[in-house]
N, C-alpha and C positions, 0 to 999 in steps of 0.2 A: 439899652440892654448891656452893651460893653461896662458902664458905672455899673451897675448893678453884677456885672461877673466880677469886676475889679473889688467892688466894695466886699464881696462873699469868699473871696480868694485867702483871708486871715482864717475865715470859720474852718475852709473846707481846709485848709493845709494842720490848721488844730486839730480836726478831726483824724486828716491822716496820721499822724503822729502820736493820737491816743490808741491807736489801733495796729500798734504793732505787732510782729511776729516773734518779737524775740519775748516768749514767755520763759526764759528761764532768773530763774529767783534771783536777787543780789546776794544775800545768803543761803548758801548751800545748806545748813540746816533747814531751812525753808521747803527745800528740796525731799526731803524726808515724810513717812509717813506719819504722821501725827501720835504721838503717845498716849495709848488705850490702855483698857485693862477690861476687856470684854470677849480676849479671845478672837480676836481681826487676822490672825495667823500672818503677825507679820516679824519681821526683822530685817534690821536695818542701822544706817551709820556714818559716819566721815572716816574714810583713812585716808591720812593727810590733808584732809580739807574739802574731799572728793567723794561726795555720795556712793554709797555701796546697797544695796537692793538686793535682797536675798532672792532668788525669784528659781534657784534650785534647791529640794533638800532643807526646808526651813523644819526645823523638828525642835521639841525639849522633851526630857526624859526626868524622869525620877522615880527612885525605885527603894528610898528611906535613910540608904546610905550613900547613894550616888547622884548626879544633878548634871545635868546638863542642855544646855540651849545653843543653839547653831544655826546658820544660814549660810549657803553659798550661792554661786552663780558663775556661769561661764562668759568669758568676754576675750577680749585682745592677750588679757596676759593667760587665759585658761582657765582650769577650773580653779575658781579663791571661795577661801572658806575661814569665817571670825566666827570662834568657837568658844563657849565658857564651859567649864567641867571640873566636877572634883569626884574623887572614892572615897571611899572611909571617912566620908563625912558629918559631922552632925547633923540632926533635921535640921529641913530647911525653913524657915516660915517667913514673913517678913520682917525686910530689914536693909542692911550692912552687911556687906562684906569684900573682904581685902580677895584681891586676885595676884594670886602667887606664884613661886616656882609649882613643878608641876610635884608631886608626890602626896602620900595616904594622910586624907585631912587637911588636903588644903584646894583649896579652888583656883582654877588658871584659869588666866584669859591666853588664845593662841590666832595666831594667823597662819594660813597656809596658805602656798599657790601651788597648782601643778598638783594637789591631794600631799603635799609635804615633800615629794620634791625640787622643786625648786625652791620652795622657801617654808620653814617651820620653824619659827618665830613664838616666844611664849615668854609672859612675865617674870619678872625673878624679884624676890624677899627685899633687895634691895631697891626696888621700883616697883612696890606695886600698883594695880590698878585698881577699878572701884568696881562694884554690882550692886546695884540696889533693886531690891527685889519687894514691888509695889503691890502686886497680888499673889497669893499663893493659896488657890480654892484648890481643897483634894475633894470636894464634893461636885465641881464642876470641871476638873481638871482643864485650870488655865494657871499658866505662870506668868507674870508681867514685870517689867520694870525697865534698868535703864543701866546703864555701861561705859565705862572708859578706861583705856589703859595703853601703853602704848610699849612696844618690843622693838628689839633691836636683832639685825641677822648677823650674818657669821664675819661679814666685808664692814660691820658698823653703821650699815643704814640703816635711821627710825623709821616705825612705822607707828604714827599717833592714831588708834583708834578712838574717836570722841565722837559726843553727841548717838550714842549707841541705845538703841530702844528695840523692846519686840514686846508680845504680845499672842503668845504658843498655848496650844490645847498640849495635854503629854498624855 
């Protein structure tokens, strides 16, 4: 009996070892919800490298000249909020487009913490960021696509928003 526990001792230490607890992903994209375009009401992202989970407040808006898509969530640092929005805008349909300073006709990507006091953060003409916008049914009103851009605050810290997907009814 002892041969026989000695001999099974590779198997069963194999199986422990398939069987761990640590399921979190080697790439945090990984971590992310999966990029739809069905309306899954989501949003989602890396800032800094560090999944973000909209899981307050996830909405998009359009109105012919205005566009906007958003997600926040409250945690350790408060309420954060990765927001994309333009006014006086052209229609939107699919496609491209740049994420800019903020003002009429042109589209920003912004970060907030605290609801924008502690930090309000938003792209500028000289770095912009990207939007690509995968779906855009106004017969089943869903907006979908995909995001990146990254802001700097007032002390010169970046904040790299990448890997950014949602998937919004408006």
């Amino acid at each position: 009996m002892k041969k026989l526990l000695i001999a099974l001792l590779p198997f069963y230490l194999l199986a422990f070892n398939a069987c761990s607890n640590d399921d979190k992903p080697e790439n945090p994209v990984d971590a992310l919800p999966p990029i739809t375009q069905t309306g899954e009401n989501t949003f989602a992202c890396l800032i800094n490298g560090k999944p973000f989970f909209s899981s307050y407040k996830r909405s998009a808006s359009y109105s012919g000249n205005s566009f906007g898509v958003r997600g926040s969530r409250r945690d350790d640092l408060g309420l954060r909020t990765v927001s994309i929005r333009g006014l006086d805008i052209e229609p939107i349909s699919e496609g491209k487009y740049l994420l800019q300073s903020e003002g009429n006709g042109k589209i920003s990507g912004i970060y907030l913490i605290g609801g924008g006091l502690t930090l309000d953060a938003v792209t500028t003409d000289e770095a912009p960021g990207l939007l690509t916008i995968t779906r855009f049914d106004l017969e089943e009103f869903i907006v979908s696509g995909t995001f990146e851009f990254t802001v700097v605050d007032d002390d010169g810290n970046l904040y790299e928003i990448t890997d950014g997907r949602f998937d919004l009814k408006f």
